[in-house]
N, C-alpha and C positions, 0 to 999 in steps of 0.2 A: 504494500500500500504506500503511497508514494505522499510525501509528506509536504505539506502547503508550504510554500515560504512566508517567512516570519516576520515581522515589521525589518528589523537590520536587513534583510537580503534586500527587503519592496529600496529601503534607504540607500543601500548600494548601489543596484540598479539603475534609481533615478540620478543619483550623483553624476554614473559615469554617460550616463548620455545626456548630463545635465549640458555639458560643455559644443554636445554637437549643435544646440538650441540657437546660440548666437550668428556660428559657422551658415547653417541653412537659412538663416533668415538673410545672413549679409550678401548672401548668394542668390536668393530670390531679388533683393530689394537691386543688386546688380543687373539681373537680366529684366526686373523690368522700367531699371534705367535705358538698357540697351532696346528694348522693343517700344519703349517713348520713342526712342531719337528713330527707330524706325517707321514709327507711327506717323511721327512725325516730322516728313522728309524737309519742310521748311524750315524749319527750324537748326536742323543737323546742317542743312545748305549753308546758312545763313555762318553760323560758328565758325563751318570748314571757310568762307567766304573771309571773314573777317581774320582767321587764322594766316589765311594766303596773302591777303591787303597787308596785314603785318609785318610779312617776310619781305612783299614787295619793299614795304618802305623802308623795313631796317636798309637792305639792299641797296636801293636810293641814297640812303642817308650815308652808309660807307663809299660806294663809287664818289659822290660829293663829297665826301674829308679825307677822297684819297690821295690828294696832292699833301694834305698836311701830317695824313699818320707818314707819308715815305719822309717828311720832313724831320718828324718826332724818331721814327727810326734811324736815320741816318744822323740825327745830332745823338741818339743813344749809342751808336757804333763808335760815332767821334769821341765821344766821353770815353767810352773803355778801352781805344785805341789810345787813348793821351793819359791813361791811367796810368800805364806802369811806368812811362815817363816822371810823372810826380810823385809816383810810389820811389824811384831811384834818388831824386833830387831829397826826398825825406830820410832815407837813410843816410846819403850825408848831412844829415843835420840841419835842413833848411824846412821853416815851418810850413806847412802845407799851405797855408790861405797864399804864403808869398811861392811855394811851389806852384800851384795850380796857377796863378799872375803868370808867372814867366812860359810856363809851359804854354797857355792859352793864348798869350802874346807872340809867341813864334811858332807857332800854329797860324795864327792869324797872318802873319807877316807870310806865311810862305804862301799862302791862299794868296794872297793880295800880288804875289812876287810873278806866281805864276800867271794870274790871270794879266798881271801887264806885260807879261812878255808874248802870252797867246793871242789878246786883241789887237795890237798893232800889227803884229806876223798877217793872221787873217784879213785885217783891213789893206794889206799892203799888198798881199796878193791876189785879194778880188781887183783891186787897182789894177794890177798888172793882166790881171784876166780880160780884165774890160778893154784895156790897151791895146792887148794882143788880138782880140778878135778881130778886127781888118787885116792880120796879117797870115791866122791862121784861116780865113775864110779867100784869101786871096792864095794860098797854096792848096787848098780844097780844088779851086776851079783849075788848076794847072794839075789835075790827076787825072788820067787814063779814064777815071769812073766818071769824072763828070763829063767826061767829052762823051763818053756814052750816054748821057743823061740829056748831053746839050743835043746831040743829033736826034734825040727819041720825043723831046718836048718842044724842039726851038726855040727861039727867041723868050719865050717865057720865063721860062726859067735860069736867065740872066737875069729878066726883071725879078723874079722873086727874089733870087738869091740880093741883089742889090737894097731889097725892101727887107729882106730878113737882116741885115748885116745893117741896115740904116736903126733898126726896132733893139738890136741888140746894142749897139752902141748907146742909146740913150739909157741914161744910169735908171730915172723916171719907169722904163719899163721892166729893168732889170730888177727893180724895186716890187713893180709889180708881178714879175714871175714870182717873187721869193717869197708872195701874201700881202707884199703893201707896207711903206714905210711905218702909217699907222700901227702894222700888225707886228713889224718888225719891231716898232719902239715899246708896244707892249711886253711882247716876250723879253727882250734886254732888260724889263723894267722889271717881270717876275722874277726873270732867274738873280735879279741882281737883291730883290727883297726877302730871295728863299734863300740866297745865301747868308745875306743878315739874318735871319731868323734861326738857321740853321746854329750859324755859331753860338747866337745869344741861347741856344737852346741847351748846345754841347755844355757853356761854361755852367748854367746852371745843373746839368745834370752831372758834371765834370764835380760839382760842389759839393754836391747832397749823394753821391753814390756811395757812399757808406749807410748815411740816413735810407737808402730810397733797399738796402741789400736786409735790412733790419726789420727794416716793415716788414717788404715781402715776407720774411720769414716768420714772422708774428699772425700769418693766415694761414700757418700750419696747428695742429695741436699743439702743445707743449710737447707731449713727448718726441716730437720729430723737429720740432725747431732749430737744434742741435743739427743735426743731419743736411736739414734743410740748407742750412745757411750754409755749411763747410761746402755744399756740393753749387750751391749760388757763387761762392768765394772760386770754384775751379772752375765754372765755368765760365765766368767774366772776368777773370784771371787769363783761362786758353783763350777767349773771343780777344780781348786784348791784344796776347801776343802774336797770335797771328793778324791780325792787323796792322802792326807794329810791323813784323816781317816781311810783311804784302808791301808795306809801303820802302821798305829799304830794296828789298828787290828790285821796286820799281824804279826807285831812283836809280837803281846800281845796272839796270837796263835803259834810264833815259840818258845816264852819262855814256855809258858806253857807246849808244847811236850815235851821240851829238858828237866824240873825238872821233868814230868810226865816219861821221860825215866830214868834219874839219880835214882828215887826215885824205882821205878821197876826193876831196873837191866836192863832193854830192851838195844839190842846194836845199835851203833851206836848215839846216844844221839844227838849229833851235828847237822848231817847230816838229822837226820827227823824233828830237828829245822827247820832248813833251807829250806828243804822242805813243811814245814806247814808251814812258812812263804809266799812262792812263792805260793802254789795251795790256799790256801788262800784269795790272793789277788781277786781271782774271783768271784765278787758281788754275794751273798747268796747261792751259791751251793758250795764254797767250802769249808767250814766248812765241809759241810756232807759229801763233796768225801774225804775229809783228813779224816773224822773220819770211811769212811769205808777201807779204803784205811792202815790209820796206825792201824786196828784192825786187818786186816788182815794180814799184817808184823807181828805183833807181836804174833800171834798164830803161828808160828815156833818158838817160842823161849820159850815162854810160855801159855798153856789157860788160867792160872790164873790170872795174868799178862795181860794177853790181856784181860780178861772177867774185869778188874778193870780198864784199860787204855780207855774202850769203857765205861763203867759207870762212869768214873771222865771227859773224855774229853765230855761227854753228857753235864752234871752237865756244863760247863763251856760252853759249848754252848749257851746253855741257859740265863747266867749272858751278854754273849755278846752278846745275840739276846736283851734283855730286861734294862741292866744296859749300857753297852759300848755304844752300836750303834747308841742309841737317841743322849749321850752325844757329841759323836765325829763325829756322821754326822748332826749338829745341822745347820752345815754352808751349806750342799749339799741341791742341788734341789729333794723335794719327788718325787721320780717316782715309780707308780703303780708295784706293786710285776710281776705280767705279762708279764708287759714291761722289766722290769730286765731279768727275764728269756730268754724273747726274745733277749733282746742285747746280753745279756753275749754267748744264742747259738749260734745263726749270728757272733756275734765279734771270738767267738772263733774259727769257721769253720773258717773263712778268714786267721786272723794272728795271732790264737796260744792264747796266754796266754795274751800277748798285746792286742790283738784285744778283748778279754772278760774284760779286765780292762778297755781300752778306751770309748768300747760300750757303758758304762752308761750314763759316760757324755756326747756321744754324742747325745746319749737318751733324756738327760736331758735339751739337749741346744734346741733341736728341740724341746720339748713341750714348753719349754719358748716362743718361737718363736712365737708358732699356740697359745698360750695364750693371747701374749701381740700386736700381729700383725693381724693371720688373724683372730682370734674370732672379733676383736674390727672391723674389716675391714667389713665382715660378720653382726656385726651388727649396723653398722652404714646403710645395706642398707635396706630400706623398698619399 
């Protein structure tokens, strides 16, 4: 005979499916959230609508502050690149406010140094471009091809050519092939107040990147704020130095053009400095685009001359693949030759010349990251 259960067992019983009580209900009251918004297709329309208008404008709102975050970007680089310069000047003993003064002052002077030696260069040889058109339009007409061109058009196309080479001589239209003095004096006028901005940006984050390395780290828990911050300190430490390196490089590639042009007679001397300075800058391909790049400049002027300018700047690529680069990226994080390529072609599609310089480091901050974060996290689990 099988024996009734007792009040304790009825008590047990209710207990343990006391808990399923909440579970099913929060389960119901879910699914007849979800078959409202089905019920209700206007409604769900309307949400999803205003969810998408959101995105649209965030979207909006960034493309519109994209000139000023590459601004705030690139005066952040400048700060950590001018870092370890007054992090040096402090350990001899010279107090930061007055280190970060001197460092930011020849900084600035070298901005300034450069850009007057690049605008006159440029203005002197559109001068001369302009000059030269009647003389390079006048050995046009004395080639095999135009005489094929004058027998197949006639007489016409003397007038044109005399109408094109009247249109090109006037500076007024030159002006307006190039968008219009108007449009030419605006952009002169941006780029000259994004570099002012720039700086003023650099020396203030130049200032406070200790203050700005602390916060950050104070939006971590406490117990990782410690970690935090050491791996902040390495990595705008390596962004730094390679930066620093990028830029001796480049110098140590715009001097070598400039005696490599001096010593050849090649023209312009200055100016392909200055340029093998800048293309340069671009992590491991720009050596070899400046050296296809200023071989081929220099085959108008001379092949011999060029065939020596492409076998001496080889030679010295070389010394900076093997002797320089160890020495002076000794403070950068190694990142895989692959991944270089990859940033530098990613960074360059987005923002140009900027964007394949910054690529690296930002290359380089993300495998820190997946090194000291998620590999340790990953194998912490079994």
């Amino acid at each position: 005979m099988t024996a009734l259960p007792g009040p304790e067992a009825e008590a047990n019983v209710a207990a343990s499916e006391a808990p399923l009580i909440p579970a099913q209900s929060s389960d119901r009251a879910r699914t007849r959230s979800v078959l409202a918004n089905i019920d209700s297709p206007f409604g769900l329309g309307f949400r999803v609508s205003l969810g998408a208008l959101a995105a649209v404008l965030l979207g909006l709102a960034l493309f519109s502050l994209s000139t000023i975050l590459i601004y705030i970007v690139l005066a952040l680089f400048a700060a950590l690149g001018l870092d370890p310069a007054v992090r040096a000047l402090e350990q001899r003993n010279v107090r930061r406010p007055w280190a970060i003064l001197t460092v930011f002052l020849a900084f600035a002077l070298v901005i300034v140094g450069v850009l007057w030696l690049i605008i006159p260069t440029v203005i002197r040889q559109i001068s001369q471009f302009v000059q030269g058109i009647p003389n390079l339009i006048e050995s046009f007409t004395r080639t095999d091809f135009y005489g094929e061109l004058e027998s197949m058009f006639g007489d016409g196309l003397a007038t044109l050519t005399d109408q094109l080479q009247a249109f090109l001589v006037d500076p007024g239209n030159i002006a307006l092939i190039g968008g219009g003095a108007l449009q030419a004096g605006i952009g002169i006028a941006s780029g000259v107040s994004g570099l002012i901005i720039v700086l003023v940006l650099s020396l203030y984050f130049l200032a406070s990147l200790d203050p700005m390395k602390q916060a950050f780290s104070r939006l971590a828990p406490a117990r990782n704020r410690a970690n935090l911050l050491r791996m902040t300190e390495e990595i705008t430490s390596s962004v730094g130095g390679f930066l620093v390196g990028m830029v001796i490089l480049g110098l140590c590639n715009g001097v070598v053009v400039f005696l490599l042009h001096l010593i050849l007679g090649l023209p312009f001397p200055a100016l392909m400095g200055v340029a093998a300075f800048f293309i340069t800058l671009i992590p491991l391909v720009g050596s070899v685009l400046f050296w296809g790049v200023g071989t081929v400049l220099a085959l108008f002027s001379s092949p011999q001359a060029a065939l020596i300018f492409a076998v001496a700047y080889l030679l010295y690529m070389q010394v900076e693949a093997y002797v320089l680069t160890p020495r002076v990226m000794s403070r950068a994080i190694a990142v895989p030759g692959a991944l270089v390529v990859i940033g530098a072609l990613v960074g360059g599609t987005l923002l140009g010349l900027l964007g394949a310089l910054v690529a690296i480091p930002v290359t380089a901050s993300i495998l820190l990251i997946i090194k000291q974060v998620v590999i340790p996290r990953q194998d912490a689990k079994i």
